[in-house]
N, C-alpha and C positions, 0 to 999 in steps of 0.2 A: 606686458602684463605687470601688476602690481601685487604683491602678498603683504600680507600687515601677518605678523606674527605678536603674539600675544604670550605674555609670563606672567607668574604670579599669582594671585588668586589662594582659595583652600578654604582651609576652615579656621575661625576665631570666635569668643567668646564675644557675649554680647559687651559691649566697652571696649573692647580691644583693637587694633589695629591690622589692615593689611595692603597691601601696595598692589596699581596692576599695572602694566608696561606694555610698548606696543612700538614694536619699530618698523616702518613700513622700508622695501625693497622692490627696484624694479624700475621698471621704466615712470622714473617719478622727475617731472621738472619741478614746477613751484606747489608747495602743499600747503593751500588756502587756510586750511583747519582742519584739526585733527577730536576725538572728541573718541565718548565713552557712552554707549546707550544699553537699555536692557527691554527685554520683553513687556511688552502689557497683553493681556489677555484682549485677543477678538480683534485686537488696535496693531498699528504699527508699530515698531522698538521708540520707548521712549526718550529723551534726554537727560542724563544724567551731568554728565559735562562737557565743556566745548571750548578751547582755544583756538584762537586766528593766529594767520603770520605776523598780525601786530601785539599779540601773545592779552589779547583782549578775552576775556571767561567768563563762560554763562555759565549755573547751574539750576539742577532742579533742585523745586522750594524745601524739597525730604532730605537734600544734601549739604543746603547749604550751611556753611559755617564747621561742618565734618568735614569735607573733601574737598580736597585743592588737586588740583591740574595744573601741568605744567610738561612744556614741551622742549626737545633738546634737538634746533633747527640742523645744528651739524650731522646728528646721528639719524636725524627724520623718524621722531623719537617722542611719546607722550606716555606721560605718566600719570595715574589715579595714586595721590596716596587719603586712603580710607582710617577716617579715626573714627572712635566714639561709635563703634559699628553697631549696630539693633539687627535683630531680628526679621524684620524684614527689609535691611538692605539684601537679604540672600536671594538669587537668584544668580541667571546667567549675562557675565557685562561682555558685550561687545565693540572691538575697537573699531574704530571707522575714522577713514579720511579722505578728504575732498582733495582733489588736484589738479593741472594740469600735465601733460606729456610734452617731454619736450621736442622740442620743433613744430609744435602744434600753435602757428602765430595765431589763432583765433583765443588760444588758452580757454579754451573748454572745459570746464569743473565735470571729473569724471569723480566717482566714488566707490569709493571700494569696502569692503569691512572682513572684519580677523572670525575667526572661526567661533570664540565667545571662550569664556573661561566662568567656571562656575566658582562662586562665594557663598559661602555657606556662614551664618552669622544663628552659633546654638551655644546652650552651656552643657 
């Protein structure tokens, strides 16, 4: 089994800044990518951000240039830091990551995701 545990999050002003972290545990061999998504109504969670193990980063078009990701391969370890926050960045972000188990020679991408932590962006 694999648990991703998730920190961070809360409430900030709109402009203001806050950080969200996500250290995954457990039966983890290689973690393909790690990444940061939140609900959409009716839809699947959407993407907010995304780093690979070649520490390659997508985000969405509402985030970019506010939020950088960045992941820490030793601690199996990604971080959202959130600048320049508006109003409707609020919502609940959830952690998730792709991986393999080890001893699994196929390396089958299994995925996992964190329980979600809520951002609230008000004055």
């Amino acid at each position: 089994q694999v648990q991703l545990e998730q920190f961070g999050g809360g409430l900030a002003q709109p402009g203001g800044s806050l950080t969200l972290s996500c250290t995954a545990s457990g039966n983890i061999g290689t973690i393909y990518s790690m990444g940061w998504y939140r609900p959409v109504p009716g839809k699947q969670r959407e993407l907010v951000a995304r780093i690979n193990s070649a520490e390659e980063t997508n985000y969405a078009d509402s985030v970019q240039g506010r939020f950088t990701i960045s992941r820490d391969n030793a601690k199996n370890s990604v971080s959202l830091q959130m600048n320049r926050l508006k109003p409707e960045d609020t919502d609940v972000y959830y952690c998730a990551a792709t991986l393999a188990h080890p001893g699994d020679s196929s390396n089958t991408a299994c995925s996992y995701w964190g329980r979600g932590t809520q951002v609230t962006v008000s004055s």
